[in-house]
C-alpha positions in Angstrom: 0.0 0.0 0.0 1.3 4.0 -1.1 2.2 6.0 1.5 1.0 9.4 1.3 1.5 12.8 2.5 -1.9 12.7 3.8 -1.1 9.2 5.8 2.0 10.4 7.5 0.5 13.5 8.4 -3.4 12.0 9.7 -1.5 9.5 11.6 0.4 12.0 13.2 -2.3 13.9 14.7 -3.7 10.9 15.5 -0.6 10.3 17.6 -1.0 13.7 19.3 -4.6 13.6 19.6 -3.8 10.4 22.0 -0.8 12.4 23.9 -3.6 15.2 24.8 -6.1 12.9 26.5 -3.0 11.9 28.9 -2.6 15.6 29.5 -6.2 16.4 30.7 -5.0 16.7 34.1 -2.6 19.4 32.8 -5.3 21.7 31.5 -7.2 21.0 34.6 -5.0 22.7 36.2 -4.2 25.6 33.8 -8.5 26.2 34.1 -7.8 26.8 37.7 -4.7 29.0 37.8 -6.3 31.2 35.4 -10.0 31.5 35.8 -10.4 34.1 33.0 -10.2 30.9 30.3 -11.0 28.6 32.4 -14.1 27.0 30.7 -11.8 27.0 27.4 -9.2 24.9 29.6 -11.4 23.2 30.4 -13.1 22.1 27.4 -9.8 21.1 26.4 -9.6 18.8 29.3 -12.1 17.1 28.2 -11.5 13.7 26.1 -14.9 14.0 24.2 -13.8 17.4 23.2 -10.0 16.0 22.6 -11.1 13.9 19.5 -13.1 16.3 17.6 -10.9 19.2 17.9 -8.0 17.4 16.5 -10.4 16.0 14.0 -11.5 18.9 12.7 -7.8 20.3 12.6 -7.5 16.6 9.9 -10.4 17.7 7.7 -8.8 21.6 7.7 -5.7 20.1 6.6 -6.8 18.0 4.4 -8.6 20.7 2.7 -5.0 22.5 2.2 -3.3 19.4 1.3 -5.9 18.1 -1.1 -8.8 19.9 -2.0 -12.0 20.3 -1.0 -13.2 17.6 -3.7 -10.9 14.8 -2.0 -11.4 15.9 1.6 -14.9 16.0 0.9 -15.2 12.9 -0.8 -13.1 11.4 2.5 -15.7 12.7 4.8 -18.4 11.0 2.6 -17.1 7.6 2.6 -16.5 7.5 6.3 -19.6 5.7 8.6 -20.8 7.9 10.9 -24.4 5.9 11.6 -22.6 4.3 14.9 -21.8 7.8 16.5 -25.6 8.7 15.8 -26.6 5.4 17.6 -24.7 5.8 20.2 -26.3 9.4 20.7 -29.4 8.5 20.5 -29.6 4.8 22.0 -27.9 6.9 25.4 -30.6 9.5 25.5 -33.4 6.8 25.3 -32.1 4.6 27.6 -31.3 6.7 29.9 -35.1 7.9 30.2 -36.9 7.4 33.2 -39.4 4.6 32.6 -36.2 2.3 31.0 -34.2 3.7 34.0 -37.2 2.4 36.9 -37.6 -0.2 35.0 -34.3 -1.7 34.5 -33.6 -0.8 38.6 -37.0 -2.8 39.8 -35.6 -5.8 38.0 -31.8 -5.4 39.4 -33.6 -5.0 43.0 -35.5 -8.4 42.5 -32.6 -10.3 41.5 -30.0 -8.9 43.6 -32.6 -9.3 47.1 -32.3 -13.5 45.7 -28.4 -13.3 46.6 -28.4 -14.0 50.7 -26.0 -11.4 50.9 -25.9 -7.3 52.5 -28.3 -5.7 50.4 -25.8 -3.3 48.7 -22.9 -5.8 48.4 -26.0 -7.9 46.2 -27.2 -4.9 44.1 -23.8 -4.0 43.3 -22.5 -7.5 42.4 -25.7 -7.9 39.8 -25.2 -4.2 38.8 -21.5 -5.1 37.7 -22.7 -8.8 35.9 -26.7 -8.7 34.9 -26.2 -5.4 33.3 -23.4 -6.1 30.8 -24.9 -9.5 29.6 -27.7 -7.3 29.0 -25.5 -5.4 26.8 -26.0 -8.6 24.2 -29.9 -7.8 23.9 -30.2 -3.8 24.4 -26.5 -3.3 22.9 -23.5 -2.2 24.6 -24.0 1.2 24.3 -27.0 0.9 26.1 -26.4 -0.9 28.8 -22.9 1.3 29.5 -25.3 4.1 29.9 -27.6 2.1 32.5 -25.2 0.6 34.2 -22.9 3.7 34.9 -26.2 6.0 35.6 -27.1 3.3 38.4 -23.6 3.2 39.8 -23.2 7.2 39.6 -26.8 7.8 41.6 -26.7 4.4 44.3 -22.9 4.0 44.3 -21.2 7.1 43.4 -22.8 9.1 45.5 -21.8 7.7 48.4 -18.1 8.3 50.1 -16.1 5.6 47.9 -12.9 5.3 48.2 -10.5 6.1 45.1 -9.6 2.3 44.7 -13.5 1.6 44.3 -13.9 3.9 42.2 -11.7 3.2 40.0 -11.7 -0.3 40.4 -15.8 -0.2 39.7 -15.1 1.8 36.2 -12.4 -0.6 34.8 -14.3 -3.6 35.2 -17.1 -2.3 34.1 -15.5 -1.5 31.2 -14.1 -4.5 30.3 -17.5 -6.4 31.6 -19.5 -4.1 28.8 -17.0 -4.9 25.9 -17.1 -8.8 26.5 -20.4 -9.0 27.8 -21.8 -7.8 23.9 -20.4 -10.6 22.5 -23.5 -13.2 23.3 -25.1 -12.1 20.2 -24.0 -11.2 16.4 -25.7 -7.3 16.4 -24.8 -5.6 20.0 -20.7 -5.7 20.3 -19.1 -2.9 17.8 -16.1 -5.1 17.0 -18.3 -8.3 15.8 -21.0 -6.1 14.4 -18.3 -5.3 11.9 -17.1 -8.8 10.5 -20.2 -10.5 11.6 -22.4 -10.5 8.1 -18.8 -10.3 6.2 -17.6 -13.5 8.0 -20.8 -15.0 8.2 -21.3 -15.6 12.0 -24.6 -16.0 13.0 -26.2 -15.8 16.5 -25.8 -19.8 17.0 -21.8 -19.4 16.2 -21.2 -16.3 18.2 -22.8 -17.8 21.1 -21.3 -20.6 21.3 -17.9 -19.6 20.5 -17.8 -16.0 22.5 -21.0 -16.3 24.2 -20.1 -18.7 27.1 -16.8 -17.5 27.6 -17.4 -14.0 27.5 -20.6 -14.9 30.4 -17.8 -16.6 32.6 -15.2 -13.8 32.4 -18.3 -11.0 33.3 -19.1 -12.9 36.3 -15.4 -14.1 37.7 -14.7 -10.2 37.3 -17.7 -9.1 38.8 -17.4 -11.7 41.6 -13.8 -11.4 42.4 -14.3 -7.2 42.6 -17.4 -7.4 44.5 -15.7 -10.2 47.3 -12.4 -7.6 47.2 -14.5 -4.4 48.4 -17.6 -6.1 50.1 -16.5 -5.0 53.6 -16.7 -1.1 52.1 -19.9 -1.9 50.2 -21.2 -3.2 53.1 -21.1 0.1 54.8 -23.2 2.1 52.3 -26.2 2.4 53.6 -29.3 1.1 53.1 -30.0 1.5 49.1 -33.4 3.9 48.7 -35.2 3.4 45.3 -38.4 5.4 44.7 -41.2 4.0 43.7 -43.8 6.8 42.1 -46.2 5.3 40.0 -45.4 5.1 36.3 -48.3 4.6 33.8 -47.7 1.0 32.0 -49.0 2.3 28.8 -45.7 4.5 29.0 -43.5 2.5 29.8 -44.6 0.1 27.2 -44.6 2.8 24.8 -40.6 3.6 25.7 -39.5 0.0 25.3 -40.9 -0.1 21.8 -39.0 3.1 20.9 -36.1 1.9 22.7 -36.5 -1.6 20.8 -37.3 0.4 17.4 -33.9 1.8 18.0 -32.0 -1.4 18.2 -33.6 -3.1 15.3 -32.7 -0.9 12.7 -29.1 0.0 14.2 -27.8 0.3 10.8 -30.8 2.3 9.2 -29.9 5.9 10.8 -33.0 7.6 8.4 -35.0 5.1 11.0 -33.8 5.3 14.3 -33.0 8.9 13.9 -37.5 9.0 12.8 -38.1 6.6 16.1 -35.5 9.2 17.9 -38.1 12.1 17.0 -41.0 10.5 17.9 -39.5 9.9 21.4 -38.5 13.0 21.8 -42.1 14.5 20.9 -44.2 11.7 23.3 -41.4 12.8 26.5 -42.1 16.6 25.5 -45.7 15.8 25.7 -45.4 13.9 29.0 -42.8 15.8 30.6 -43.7 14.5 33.9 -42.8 11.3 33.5 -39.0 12.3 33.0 -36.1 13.2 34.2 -34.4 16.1 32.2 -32.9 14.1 29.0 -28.9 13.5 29.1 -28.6 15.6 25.6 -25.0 17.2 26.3 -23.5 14.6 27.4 -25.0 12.1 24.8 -23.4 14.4 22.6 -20.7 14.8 23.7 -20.1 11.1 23.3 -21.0 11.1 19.5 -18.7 14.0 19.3 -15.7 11.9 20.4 -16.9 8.9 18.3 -17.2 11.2 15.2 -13.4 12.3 15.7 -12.3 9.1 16.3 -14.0 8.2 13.0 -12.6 10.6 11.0 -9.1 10.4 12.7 -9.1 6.4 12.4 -10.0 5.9 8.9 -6.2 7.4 8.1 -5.0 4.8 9.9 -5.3 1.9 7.2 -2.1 1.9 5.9 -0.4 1.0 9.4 -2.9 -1.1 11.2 -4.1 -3.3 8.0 -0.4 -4.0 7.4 0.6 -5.2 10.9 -1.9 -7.2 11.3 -1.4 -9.0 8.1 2.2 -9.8 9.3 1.1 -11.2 12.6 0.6 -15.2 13.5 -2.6 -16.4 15.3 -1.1 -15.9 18.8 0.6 -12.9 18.1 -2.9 -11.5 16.3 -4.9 -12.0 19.6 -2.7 -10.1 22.1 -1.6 -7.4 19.8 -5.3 -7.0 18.7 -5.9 -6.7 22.5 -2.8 -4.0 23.1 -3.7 -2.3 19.8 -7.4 -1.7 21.1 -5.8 0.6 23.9 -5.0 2.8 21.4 -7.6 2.7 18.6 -11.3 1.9 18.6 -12.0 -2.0 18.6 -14.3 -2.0 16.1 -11.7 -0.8 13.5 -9.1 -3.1 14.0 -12.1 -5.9 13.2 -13.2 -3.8 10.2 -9.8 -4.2 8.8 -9.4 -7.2 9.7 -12.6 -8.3 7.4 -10.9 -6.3 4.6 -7.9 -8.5 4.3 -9.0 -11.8 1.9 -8.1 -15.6 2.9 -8.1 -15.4 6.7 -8.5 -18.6 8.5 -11.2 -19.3 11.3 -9.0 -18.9 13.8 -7.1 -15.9 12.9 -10.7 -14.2 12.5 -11.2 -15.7 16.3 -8.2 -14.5 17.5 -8.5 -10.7 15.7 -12.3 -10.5 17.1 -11.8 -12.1 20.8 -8.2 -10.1 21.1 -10.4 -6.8 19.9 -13.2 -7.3 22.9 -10.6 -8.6 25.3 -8.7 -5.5 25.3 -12.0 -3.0 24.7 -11.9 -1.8 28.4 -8.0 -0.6 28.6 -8.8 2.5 28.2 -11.4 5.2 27.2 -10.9 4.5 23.6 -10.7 0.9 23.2 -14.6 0.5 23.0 -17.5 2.7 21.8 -19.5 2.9 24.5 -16.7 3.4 26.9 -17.2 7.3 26.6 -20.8 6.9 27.7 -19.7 5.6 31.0 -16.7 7.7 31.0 -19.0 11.2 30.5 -21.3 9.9 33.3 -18.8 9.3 35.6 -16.3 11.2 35.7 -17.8 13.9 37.3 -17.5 12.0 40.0 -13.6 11.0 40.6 -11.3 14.0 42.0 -11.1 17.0 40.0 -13.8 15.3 37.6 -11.1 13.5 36.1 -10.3 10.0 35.1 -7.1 9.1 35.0 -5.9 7.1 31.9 -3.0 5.5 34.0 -5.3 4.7 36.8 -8.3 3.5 34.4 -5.4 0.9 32.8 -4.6 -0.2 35.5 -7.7 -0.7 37.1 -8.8 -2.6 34.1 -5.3 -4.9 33.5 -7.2 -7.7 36.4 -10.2 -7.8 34.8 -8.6 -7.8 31.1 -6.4 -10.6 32.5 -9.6 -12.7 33.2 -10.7 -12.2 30.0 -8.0 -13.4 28.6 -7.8 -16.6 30.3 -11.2 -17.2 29.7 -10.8 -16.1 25.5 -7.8 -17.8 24.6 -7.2 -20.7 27.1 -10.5 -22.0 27.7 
């Protein structure tokens, strides 16, 4: 494959683009020392905000470097119908109704486990939820999952190592916990019709161990801090009355959604109607999370637009790589580029055996929860959240780290069992 101009250049910014989310801290700080620009320091402290900056400084480049024919052409071919998912498949689920709902069902499962009532709802919190993922899709059930931890857990005094602790697994749990079905994991979404995996293959090649790894992980972090979950104290949920006839109506929206994933003309109608029937019955909501659902799509956008440069380096390493050597450098490579693109061109490269496709695909969801980036709904969680760690920051070091157990578990599970 040519190298271009364009290539050295795109994957350069991509490189610096990466660099600035490990600086966030750094502007943190600036927003504070100088409060006149703080809210522009601290936009740029912000990893959403990161990737589309630096993707709109590509597509200005570009334009310089190529034309406006080329660079629009670029922008054309690019997919940007998962970004609009995400966005909207967050503000749905987030609503009230599927928010109630999806707590009165956590609460009757987690009061089966003979266990302190908070150790229980966490522990089925951290498991139930991303298995879920597999039916509602993973960006989904990020969003659920880190709304319930942010308003029952969060909330409360938790330590640092909780914290932390709680958000890498969880985001490890979320990108393996997809994988029981062919349509709700990014990273087989993308080979699945290409490589012909339907949902009896996926389940029974991913499925299984992707089910043991959510609940080892789940288990061992719950058994680790149950002496500090014990302490919280006793869970309140409310229960105001919500009209069935609503909530019915919100879980065919939400469903609507998730059937036509790939139809954004659709899901971007169903989006419309939703927004119209929660106008309408405003009482029965809480107010929608637009700016941050945004924000999310924003980063996904960028990462779109930055990533689809990067062909000519990824597509050729992973060509030279053996089976072995495929699965763990797809799982180190996903810490630095979304998973769902290293699958993508993966599928593009002709005369792959089974178990190098294995190995890409199960490498790519192993490693989806290293760090913000790995995974697409990883952002979700990451803008609901992070307003809650010190300084409102997540740190990438920290969130590795935290995540390196529960990736090892994965691992084990994927590739040994």
């Amino acid at each position: 494959m040519e190298i271009t101009t364009v290539n050295i250049v795109a994957s350069f910014i991509f490189l610096i683009t990466i660099l600035h989310t490990f600086s966030i801290k750094f502007f943190k700080i600036l927003a504070n020392q100088y409060p006149r620009h703080k809210n522009l320091f601290h936009m740029f402290g912000e990893v959403e905000f990161i990737f589309g900056f630096w993707a709109v400084c590509l597509v200005v480049i570009l334009f310089f470097i190529s034309g406006s024919k080329t660079t629009i052409d670029y922008l054309n071919g690019q997919r940007f119908t998962e970004p609009l998912f995400v966005f909207v498949i967050m503000v749905i689920a987030a609503s009230k109704p599927i928010l109630d709902f999806s707590l009165s069902i956590l609460t009757r499962f987690s009061k089966l486990i003979p266990v302190n009532p908070a150790v229980g709802f966490y522990f089925i919190t951290m498991s139930f939820i991303p298995l879920l993922g597999s039916l509602i899709t993973e960006p989904a059930a990020m969003t659920l999952a880190a709304l319930i931890l942010r308003d029952h857990f969060y909330n409360k005094k938790l330590s640092n190592k909780l914290k932390y602790a709680t958000i890498g697994t969880l985001f490890v749990n979320i990108s393996i916990g997809g994988v029981l079905t062919p349509f709700a994991a990014p990273p087989i979404l993308m080979v699945a019709s290409k490589w012909n995996w339907d949902l009896s293959f996926v389940f029974f090649t991913f499925g299984w161990r992707a089910a043991l790894a959510v609940f080892v992980n789940s288990l061992i972090l719950t058994l680790l801090f149950r002496k500090e979950l014990s302490n919280i104290k006793k869970l309140k949920f409310e229960n105001k009355t919500m009209p069935l006839i609503v909530l019915i109506i919100h879980i065919l929206l939400l469903l609507g959604v998730i059937i036509f994933v790939h139809e954004a003309i659709v899901f971007i109608g169903i989006f419309l109607i939703f927004l119209g029937f929660a106008s309408i019955y405003q009482k029965y909501q809480n107010p929608l999370i637009i700016k941050e659902s945004f924000m999310v799509a924003l980063f996904l956008v960028g990462l779109v637009i930055l990533g689809g440069q990067q062909k000519w380096w990824l597509q050729t390493l992973l060509t030279q790589l053996s089976v072995n050597q495929i699965y763990y450098g797809a799982t180190a490579l996903t810490a630095i580029t979304d998973n769902a693109a290293l699958t993508y061109l993966g599928s593009l490269v002709e005369g792959l055996s089974d178990e190098f496709k294995y190995a890409l695909a199960a490498g790519a969801v192993t490693g989806g929860g290293l760090t913000v980036i790995a995974n697409a709904p990883n952002p979700s969680g990451y803008s609901i959240l992070s307003k809650k760690f010190d300084n409102k920051i997540i740190s990438p070091l920290y969130l590795f780290i935290s995540a390196s157990l529960p990736t090892i578990v994965a691992i084990i599970c994927f590739k040994f069992l």
